[in-house]
mmCIF file of the N, C-alpha and C atoms, coordinates in Angstrom:
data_MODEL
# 
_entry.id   MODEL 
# 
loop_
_atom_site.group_PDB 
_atom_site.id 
_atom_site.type_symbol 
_atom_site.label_atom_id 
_atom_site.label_alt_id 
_atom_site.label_comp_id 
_atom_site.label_asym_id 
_atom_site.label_entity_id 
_atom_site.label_seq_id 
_atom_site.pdbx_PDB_ins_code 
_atom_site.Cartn_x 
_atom_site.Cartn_y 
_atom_site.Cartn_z 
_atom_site.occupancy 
_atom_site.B_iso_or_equiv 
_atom_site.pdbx_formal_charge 
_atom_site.auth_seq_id 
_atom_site.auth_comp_id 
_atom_site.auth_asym_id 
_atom_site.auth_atom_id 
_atom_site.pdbx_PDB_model_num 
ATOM 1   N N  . UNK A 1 1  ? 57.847 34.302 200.778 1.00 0.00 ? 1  UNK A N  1 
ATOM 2   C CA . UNK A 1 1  ? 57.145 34.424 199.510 1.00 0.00 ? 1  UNK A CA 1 
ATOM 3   C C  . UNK A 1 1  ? 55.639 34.466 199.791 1.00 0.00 ? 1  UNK A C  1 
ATOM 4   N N  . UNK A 1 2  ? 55.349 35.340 199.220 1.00 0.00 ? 2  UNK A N  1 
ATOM 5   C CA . UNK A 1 2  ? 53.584 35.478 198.921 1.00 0.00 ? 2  UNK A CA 1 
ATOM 6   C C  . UNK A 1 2  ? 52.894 34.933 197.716 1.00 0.00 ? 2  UNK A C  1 
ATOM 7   N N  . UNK A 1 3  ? 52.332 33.699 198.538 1.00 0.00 ? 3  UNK A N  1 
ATOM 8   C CA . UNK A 1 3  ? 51.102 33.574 197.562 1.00 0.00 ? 3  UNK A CA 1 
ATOM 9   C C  . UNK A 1 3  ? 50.267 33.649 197.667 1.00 0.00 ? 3  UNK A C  1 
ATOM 10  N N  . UNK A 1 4  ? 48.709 33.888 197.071 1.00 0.00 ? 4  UNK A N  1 
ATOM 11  C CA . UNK A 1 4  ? 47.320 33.654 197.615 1.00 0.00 ? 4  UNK A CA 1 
ATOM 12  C C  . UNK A 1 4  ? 46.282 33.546 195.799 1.00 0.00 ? 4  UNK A C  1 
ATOM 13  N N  . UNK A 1 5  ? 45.249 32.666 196.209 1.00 0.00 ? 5  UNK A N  1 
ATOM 14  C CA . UNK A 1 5  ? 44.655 32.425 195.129 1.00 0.00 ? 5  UNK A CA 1 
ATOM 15  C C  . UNK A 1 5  ? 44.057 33.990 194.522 1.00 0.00 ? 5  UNK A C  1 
ATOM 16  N N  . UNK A 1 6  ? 44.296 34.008 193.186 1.00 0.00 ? 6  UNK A N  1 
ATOM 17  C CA . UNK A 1 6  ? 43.458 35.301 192.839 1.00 0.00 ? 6  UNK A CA 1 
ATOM 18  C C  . UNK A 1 6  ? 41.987 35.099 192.829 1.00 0.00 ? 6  UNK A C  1 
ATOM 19  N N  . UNK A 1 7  ? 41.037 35.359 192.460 1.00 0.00 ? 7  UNK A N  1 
ATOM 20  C CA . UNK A 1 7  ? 39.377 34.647 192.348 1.00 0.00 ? 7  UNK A CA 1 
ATOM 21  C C  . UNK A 1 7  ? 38.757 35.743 191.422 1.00 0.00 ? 7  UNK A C  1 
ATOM 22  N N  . UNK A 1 8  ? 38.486 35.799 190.193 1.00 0.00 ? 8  UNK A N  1 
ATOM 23  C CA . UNK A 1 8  ? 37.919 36.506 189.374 1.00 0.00 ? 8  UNK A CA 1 
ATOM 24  C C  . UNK A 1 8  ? 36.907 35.914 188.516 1.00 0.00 ? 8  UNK A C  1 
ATOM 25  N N  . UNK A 1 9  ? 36.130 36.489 187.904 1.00 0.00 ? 9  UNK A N  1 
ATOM 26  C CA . UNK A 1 9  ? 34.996 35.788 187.028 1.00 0.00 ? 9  UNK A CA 1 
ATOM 27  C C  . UNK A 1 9  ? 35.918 34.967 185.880 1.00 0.00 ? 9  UNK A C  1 
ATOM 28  N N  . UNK A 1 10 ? 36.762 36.041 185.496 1.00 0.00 ? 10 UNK A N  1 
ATOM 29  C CA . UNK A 1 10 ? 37.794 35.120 184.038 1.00 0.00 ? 10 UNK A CA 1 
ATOM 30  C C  . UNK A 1 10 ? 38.239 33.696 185.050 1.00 0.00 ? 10 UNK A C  1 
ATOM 31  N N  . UNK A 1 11 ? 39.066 34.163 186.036 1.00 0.00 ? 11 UNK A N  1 
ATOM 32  C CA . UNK A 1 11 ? 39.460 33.376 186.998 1.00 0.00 ? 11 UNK A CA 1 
ATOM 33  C C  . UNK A 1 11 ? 38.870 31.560 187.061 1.00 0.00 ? 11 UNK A C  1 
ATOM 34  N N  . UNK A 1 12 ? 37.661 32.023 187.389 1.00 0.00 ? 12 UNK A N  1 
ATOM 35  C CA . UNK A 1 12 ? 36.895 30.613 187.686 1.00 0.00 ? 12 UNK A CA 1 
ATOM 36  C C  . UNK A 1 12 ? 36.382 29.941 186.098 1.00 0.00 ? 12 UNK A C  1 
ATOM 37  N N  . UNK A 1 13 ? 36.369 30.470 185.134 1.00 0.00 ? 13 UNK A N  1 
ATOM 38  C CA . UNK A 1 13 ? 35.779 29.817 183.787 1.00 0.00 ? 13 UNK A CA 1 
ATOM 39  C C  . UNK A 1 13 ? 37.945 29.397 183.409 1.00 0.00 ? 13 UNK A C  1 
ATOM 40  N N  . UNK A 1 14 ? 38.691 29.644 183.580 1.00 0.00 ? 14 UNK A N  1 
ATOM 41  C CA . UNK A 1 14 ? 40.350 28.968 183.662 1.00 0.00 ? 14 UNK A CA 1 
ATOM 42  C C  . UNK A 1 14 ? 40.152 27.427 184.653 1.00 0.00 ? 14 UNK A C  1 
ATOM 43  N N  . UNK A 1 15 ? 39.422 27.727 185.472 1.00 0.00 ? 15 UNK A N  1 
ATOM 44  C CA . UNK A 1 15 ? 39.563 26.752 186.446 1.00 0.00 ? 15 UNK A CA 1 
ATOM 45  C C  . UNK A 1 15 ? 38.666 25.400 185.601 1.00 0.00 ? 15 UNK A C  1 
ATOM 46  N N  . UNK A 1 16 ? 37.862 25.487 185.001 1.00 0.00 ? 16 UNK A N  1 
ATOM 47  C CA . UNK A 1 16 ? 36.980 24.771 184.252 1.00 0.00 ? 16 UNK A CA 1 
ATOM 48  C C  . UNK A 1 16 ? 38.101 23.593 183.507 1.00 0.00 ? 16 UNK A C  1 
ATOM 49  N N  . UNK A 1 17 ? 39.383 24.461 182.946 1.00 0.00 ? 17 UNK A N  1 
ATOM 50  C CA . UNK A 1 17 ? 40.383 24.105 182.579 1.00 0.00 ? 17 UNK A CA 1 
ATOM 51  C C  . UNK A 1 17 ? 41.916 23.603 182.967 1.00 0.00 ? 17 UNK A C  1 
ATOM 52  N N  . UNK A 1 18 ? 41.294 23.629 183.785 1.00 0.00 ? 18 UNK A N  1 
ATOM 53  C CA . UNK A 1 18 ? 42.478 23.084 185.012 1.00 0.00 ? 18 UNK A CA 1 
ATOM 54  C C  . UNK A 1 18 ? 43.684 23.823 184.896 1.00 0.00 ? 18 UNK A C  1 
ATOM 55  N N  . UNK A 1 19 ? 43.122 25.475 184.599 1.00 0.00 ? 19 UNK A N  1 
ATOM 56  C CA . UNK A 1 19 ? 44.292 26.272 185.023 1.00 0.00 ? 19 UNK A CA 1 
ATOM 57  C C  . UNK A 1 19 ? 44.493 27.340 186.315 1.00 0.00 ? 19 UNK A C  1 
ATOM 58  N N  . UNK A 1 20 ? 44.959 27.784 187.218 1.00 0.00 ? 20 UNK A N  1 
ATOM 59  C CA . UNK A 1 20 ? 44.798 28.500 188.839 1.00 0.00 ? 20 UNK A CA 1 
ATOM 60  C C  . UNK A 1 20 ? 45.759 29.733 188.266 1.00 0.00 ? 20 UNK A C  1 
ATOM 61  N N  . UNK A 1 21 ? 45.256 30.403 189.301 1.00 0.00 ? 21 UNK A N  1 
ATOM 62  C CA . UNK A 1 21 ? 45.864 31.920 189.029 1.00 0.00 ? 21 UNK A CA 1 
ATOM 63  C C  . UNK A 1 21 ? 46.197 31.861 190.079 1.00 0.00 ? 21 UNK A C  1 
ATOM 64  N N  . UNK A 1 22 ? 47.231 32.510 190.733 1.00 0.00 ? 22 UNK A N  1 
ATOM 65  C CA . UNK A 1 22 ? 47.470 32.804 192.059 1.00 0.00 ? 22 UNK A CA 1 
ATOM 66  C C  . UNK A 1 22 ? 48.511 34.173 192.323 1.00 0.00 ? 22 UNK A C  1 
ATOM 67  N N  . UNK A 1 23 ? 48.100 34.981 193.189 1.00 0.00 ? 23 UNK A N  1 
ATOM 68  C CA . UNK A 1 23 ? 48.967 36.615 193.086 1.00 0.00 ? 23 UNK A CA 1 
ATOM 69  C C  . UNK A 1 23 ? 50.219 35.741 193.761 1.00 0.00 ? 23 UNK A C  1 
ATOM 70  N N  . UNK A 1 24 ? 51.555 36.604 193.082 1.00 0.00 ? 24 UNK A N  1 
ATOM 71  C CA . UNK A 1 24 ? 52.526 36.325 193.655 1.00 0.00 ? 24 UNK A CA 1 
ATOM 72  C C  . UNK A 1 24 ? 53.461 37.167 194.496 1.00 0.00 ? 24 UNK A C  1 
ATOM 73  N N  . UNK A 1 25 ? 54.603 37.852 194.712 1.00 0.00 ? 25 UNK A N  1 
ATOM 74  C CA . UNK A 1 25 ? 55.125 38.141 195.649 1.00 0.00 ? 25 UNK A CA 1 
ATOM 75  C C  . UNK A 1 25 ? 56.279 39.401 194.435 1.00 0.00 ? 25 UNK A C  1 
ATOM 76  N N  . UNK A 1 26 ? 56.219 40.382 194.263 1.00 0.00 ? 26 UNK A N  1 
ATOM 77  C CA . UNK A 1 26 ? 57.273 41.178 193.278 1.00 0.00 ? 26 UNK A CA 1 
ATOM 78  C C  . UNK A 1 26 ? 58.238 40.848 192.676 1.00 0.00 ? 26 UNK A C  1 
ATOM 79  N N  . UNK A 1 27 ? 59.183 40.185 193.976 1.00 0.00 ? 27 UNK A N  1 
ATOM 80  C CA . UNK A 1 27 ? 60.560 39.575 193.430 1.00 0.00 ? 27 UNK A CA 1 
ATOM 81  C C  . UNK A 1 27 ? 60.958 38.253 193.778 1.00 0.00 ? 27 UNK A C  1 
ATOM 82  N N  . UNK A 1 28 ? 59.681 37.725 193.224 1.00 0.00 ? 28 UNK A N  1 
ATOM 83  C CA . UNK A 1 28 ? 60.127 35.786 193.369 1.00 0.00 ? 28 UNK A CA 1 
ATOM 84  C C  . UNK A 1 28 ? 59.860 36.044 191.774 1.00 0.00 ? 28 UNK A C  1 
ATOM 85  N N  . UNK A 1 29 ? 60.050 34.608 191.660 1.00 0.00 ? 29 UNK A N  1 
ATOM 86  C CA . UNK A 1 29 ? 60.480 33.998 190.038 1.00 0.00 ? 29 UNK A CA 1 
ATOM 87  C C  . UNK A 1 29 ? 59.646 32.817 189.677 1.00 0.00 ? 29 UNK A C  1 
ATOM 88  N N  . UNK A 1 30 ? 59.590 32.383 188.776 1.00 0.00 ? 30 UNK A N  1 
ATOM 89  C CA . UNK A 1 30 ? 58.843 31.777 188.333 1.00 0.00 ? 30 UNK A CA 1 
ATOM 90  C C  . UNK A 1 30 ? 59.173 29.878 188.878 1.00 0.00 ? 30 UNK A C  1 
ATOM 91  N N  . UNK A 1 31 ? 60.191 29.667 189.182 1.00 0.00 ? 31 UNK A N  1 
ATOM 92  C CA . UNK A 1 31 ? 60.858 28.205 189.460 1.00 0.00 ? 31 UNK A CA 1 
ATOM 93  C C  . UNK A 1 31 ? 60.349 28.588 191.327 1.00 0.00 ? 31 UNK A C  1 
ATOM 94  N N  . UNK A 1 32 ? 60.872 29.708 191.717 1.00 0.00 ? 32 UNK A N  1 
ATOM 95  C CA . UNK A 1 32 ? 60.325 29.503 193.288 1.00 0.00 ? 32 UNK A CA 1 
ATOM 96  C C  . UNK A 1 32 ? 58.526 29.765 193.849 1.00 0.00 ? 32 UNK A C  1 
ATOM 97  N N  . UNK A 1 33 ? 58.332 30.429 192.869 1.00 0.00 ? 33 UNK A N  1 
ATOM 98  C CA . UNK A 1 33 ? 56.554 30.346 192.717 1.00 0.00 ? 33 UNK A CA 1 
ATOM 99  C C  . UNK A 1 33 ? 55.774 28.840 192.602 1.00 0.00 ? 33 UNK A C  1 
ATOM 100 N N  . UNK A 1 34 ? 56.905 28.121 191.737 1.00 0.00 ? 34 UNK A N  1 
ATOM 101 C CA . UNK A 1 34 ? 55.978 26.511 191.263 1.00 0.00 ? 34 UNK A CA 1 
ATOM 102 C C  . UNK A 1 34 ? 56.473 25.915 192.455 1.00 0.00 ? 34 UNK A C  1 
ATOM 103 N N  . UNK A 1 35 ? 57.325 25.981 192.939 1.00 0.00 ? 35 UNK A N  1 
ATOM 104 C CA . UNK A 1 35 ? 58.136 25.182 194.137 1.00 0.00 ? 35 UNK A CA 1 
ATOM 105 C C  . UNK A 1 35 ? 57.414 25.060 195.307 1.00 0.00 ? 35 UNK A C  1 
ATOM 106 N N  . UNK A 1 36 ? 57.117 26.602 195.612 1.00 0.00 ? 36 UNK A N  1 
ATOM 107 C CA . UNK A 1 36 ? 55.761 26.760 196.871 1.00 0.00 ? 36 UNK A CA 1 
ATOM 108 C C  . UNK A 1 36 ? 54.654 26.042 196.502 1.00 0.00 ? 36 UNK A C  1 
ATOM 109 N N  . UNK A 1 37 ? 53.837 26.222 195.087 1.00 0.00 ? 37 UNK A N  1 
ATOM 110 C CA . UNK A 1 37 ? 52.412 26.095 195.015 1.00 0.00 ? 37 UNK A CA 1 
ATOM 111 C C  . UNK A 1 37 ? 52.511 23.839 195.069 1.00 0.00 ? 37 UNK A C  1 
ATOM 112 N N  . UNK A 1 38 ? 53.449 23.723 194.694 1.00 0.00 ? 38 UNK A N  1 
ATOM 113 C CA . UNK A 1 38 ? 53.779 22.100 194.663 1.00 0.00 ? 38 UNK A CA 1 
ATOM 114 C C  . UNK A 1 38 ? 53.891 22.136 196.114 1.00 0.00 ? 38 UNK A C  1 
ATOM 115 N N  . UNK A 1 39 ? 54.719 22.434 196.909 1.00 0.00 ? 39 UNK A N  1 
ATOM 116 C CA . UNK A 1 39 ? 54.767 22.520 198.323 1.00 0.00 ? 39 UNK A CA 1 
ATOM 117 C C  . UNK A 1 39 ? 53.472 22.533 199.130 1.00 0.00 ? 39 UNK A C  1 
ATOM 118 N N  . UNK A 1 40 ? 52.746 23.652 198.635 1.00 0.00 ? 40 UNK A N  1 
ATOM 119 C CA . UNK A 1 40 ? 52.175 24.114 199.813 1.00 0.00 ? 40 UNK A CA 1 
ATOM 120 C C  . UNK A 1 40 ? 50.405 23.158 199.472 1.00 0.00 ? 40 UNK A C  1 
ATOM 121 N N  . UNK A 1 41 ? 50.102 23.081 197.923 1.00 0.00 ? 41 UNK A N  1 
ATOM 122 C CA . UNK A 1 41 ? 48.785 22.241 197.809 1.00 0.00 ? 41 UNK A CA 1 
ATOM 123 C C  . UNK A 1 41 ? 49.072 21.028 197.285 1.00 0.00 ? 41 UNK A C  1 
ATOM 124 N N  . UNK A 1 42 ? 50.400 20.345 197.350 1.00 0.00 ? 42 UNK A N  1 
ATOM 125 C CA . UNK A 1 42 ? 50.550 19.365 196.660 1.00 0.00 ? 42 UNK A CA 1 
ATOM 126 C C  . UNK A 1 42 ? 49.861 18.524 195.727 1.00 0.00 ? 42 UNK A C  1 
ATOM 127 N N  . UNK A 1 43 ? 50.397 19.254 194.296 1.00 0.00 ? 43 UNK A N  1 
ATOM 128 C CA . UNK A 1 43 ? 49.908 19.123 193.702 1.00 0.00 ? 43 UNK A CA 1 
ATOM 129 C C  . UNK A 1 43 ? 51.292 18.691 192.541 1.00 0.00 ? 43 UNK A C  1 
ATOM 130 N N  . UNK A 1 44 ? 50.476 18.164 190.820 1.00 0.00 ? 44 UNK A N  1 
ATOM 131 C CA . UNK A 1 44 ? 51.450 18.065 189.949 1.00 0.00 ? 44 UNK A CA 1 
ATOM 132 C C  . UNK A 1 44 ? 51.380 19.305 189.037 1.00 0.00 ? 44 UNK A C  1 
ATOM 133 N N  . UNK A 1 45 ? 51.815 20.437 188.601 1.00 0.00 ? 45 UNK A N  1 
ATOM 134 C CA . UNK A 1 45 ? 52.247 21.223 188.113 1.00 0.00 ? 45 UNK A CA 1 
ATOM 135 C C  . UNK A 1 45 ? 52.892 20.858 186.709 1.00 0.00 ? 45 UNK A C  1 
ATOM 136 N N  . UNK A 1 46 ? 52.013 21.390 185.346 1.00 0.00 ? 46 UNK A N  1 
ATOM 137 C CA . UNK A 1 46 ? 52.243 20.594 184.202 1.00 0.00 ? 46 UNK A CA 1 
ATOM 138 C C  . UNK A 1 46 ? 52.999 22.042 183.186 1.00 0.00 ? 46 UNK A C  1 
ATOM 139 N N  . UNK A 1 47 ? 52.330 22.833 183.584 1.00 0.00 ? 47 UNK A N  1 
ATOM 140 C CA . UNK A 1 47 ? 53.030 24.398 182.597 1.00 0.00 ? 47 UNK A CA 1 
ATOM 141 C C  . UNK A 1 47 ? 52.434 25.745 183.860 1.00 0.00 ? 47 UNK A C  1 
ATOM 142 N N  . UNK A 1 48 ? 53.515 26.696 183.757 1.00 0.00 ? 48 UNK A N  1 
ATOM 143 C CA . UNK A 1 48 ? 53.293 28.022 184.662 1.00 0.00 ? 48 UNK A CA 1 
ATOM 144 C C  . UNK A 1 48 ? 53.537 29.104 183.780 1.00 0.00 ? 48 UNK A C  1 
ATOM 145 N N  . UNK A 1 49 ? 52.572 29.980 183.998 1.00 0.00 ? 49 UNK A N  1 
ATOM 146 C CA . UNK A 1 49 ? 52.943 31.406 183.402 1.00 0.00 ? 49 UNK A CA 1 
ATOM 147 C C  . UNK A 1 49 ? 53.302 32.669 183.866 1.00 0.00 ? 49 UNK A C  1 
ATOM 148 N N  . UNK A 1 50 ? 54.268 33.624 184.017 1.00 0.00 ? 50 UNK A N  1 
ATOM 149 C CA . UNK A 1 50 ? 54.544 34.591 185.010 1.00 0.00 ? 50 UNK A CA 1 
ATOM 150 C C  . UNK A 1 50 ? 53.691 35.903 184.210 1.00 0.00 ? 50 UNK A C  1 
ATOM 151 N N  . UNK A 1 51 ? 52.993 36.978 184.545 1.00 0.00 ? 51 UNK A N  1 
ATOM 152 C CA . UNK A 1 51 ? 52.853 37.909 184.117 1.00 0.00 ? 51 UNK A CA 1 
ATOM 153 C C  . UNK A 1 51 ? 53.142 39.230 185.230 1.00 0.00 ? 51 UNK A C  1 
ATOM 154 N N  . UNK A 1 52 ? 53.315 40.069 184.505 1.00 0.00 ? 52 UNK A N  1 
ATOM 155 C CA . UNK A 1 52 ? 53.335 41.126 185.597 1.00 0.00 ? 52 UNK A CA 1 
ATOM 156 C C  . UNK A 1 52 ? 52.445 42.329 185.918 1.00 0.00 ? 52 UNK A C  1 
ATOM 157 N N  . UNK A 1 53 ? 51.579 43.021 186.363 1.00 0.00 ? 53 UNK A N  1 
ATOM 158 C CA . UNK A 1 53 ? 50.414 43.414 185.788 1.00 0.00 ? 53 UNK A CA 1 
ATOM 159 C C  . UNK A 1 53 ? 50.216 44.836 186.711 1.00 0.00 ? 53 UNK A C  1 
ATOM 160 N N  . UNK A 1 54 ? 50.876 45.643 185.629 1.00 0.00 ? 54 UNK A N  1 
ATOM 161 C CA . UNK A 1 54 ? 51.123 47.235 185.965 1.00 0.00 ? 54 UNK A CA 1 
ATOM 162 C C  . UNK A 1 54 ? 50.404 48.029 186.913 1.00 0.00 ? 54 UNK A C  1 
ATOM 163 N N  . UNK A 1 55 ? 50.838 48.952 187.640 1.00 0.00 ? 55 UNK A N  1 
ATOM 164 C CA . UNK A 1 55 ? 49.972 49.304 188.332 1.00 0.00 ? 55 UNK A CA 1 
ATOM 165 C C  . UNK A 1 55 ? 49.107 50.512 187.684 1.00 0.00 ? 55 UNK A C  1 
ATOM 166 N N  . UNK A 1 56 ? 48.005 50.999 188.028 1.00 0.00 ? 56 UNK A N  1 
ATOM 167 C CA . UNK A 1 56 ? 47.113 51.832 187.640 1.00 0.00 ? 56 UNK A CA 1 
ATOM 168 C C  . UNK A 1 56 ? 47.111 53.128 188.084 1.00 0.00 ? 56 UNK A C  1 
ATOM 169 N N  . UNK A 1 57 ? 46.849 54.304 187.202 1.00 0.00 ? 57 UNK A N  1 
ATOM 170 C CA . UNK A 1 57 ? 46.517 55.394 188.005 1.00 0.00 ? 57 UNK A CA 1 
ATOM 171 C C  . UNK A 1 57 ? 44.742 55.987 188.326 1.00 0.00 ? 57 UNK A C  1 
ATOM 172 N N  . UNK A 1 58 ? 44.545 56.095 189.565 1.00 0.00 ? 58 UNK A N  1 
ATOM 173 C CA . UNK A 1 58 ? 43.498 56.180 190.106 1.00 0.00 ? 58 UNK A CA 1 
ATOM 174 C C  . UNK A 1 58 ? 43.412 58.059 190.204 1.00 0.00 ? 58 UNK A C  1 
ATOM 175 N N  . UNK A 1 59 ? 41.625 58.664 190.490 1.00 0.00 ? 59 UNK A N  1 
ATOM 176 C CA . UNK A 1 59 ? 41.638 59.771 190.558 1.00 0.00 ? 59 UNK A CA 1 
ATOM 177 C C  . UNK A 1 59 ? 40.581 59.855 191.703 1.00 0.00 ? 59 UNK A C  1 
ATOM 178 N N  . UNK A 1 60 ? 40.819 60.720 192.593 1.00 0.00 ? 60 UNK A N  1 
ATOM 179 C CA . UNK A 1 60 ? 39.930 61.179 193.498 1.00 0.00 ? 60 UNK A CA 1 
ATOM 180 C C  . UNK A 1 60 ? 39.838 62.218 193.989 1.00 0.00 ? 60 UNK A C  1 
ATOM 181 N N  . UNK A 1 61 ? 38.849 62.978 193.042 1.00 0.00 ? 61 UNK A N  1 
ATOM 182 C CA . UNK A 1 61 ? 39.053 64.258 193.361 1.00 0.00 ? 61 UNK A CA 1 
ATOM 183 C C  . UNK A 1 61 ? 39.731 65.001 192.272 1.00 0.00 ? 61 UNK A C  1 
ATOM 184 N N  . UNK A 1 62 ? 40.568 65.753 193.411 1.00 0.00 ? 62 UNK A N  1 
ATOM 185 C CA . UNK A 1 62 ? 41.619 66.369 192.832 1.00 0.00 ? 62 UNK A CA 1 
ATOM 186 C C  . UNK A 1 62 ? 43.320 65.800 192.755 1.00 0.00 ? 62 UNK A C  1 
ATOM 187 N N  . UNK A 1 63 ? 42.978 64.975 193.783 1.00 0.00 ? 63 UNK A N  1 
ATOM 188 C CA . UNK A 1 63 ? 44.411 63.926 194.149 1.00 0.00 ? 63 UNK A CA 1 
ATOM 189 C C  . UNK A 1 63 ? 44.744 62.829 193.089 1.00 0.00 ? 63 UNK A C  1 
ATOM 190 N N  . UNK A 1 64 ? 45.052 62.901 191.941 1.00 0.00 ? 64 UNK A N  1 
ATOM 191 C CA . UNK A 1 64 ? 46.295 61.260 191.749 1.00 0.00 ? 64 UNK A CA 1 
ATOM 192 C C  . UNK A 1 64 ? 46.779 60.551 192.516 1.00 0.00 ? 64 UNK A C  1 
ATOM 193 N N  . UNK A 1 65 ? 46.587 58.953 192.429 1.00 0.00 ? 65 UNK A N  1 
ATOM 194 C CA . UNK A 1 65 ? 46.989 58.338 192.881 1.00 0.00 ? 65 UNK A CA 1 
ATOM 195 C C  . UNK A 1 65 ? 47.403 57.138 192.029 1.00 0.00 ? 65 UNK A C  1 
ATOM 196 N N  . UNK A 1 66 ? 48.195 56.290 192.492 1.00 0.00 ? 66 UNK A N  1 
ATOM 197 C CA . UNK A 1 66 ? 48.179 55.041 191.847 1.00 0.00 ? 66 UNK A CA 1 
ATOM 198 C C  . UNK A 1 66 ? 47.886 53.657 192.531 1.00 0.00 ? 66 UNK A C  1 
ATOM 199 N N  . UNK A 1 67 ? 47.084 52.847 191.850 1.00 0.00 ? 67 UNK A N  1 
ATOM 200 C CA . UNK A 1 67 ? 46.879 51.271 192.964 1.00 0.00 ? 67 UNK A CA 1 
ATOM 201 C C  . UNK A 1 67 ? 48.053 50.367 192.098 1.00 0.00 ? 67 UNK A C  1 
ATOM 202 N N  . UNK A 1 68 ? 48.767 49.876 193.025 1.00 0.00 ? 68 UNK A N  1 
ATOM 203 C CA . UNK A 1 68 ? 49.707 48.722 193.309 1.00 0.00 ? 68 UNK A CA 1 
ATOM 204 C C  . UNK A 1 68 ? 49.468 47.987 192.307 1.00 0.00 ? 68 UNK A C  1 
ATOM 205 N N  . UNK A 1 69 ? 50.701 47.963 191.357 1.00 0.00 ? 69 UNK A N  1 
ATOM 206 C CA . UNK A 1 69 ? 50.772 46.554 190.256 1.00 0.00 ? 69 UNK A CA 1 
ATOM 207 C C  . UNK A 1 69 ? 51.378 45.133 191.088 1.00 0.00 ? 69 UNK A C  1 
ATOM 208 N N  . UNK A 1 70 ? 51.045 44.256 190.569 1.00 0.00 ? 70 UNK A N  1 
ATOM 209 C CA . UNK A 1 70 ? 51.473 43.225 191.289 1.00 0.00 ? 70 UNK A CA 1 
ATOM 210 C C  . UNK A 1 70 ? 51.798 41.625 190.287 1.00 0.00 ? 70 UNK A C  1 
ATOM 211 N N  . UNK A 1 71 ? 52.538 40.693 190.509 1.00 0.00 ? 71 UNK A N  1 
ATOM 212 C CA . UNK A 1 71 ? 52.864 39.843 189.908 1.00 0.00 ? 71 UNK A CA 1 
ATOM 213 C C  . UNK A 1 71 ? 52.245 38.436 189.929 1.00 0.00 ? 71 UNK A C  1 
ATOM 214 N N  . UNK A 1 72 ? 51.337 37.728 188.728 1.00 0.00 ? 72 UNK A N  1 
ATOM 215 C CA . UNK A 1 72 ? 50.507 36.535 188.835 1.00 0.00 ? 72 UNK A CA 1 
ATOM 216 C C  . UNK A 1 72 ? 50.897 35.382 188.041 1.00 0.00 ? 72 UNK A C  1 
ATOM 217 N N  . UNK A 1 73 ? 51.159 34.271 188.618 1.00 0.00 ? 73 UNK A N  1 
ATOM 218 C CA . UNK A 1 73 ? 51.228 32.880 188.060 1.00 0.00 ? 73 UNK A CA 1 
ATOM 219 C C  . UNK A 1 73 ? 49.621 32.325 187.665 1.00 0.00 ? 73 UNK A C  1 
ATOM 220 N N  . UNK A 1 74 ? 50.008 31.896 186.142 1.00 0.00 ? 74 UNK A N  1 
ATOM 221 C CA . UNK A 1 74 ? 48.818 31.423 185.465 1.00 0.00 ? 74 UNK A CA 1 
ATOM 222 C C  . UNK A 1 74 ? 49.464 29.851 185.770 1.00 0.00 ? 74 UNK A C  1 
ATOM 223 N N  . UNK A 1 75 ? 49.012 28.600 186.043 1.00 0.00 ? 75 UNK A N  1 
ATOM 224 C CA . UNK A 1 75 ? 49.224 27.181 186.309 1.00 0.00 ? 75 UNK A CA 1 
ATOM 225 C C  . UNK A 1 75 ? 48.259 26.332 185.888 1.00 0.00 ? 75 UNK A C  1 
ATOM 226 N N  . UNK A 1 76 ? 48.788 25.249 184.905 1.00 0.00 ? 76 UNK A N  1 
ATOM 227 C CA . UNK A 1 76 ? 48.306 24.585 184.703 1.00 0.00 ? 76 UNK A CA 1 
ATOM 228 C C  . UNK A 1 76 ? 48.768 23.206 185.300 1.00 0.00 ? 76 UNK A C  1 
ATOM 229 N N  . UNK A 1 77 ? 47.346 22.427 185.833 1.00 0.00 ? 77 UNK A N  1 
ATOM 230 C CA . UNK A 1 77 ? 47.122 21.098 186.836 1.00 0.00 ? 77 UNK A CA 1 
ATOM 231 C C  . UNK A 1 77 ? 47.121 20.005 185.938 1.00 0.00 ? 77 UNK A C  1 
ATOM 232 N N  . UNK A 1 78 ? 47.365 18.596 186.552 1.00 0.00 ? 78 UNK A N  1 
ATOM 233 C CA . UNK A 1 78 ? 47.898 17.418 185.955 1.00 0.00 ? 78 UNK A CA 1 
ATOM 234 C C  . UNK A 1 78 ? 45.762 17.250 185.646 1.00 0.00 ? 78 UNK A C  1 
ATOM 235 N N  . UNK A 1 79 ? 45.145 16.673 184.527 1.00 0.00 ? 79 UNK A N  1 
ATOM 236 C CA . UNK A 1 79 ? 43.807 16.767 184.703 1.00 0.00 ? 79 UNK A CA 1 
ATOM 237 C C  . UNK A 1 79 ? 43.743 15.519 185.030 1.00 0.00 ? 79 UNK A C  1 
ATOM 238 N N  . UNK A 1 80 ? 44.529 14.754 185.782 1.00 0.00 ? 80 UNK A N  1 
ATOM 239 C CA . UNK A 1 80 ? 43.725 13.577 186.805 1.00 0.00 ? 80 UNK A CA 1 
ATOM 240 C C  . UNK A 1 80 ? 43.619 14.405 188.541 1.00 0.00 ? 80 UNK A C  1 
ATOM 241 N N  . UNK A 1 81 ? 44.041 15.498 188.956 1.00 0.00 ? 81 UNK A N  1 
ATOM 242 C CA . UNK A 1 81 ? 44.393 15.979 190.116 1.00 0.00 ? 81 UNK A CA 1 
ATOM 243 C C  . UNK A 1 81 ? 42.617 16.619 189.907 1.00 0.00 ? 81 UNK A C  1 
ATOM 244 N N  . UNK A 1 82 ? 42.611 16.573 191.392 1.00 0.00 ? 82 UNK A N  1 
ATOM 245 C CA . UNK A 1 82 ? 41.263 17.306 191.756 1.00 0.00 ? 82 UNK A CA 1 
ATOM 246 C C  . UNK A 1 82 ? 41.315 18.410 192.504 1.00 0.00 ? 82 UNK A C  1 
ATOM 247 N N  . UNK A 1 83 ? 40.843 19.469 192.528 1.00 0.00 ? 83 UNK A N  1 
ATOM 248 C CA . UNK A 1 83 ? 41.328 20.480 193.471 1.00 0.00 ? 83 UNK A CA 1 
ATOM 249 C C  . UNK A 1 83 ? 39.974 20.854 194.169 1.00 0.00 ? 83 UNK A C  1 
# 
């Protein structure tokens, strides 16, 4: 399973709120996504959100292309936990 923190401007004003974004992996799920992120930063995990977030079509040129949709857990932290 793939995870890695996302880091965006929206990103960091969530964090204010003790909520983390993190990209996830296509075909994991939402119970094995919280399982890792408890695992891997041990942490308490209070509500998770799955979204899925389409991929785009790009132009260059004369060529179409498309950039890679990919799948993100929105998480919300216990607000005594410090990260």
């Amino acid at each position: 399973m793939f995870i890695s923190p996302l880091t965006t401007e929206k990103n960091s004003l969530l964090a204010k709120n003790k909520k983390y974004v993190f990209m996830i992996d296509n075909q994991s799920d939402k119970k094995k996504a919280v399982d890792e992120i408890i695992k891997r930063y041990n942490v308490k995990v209070l509500k998770s959100n799955v979204l899925n977030v389409k991929a785009k079509k790009r132009r260059l040129g004369n060529t179409i292309g498309k950039k890679r949709g990919f799948k993100k857990i929105i998480v919300t932290l216990d607000k005594q936990i410090e990260v």
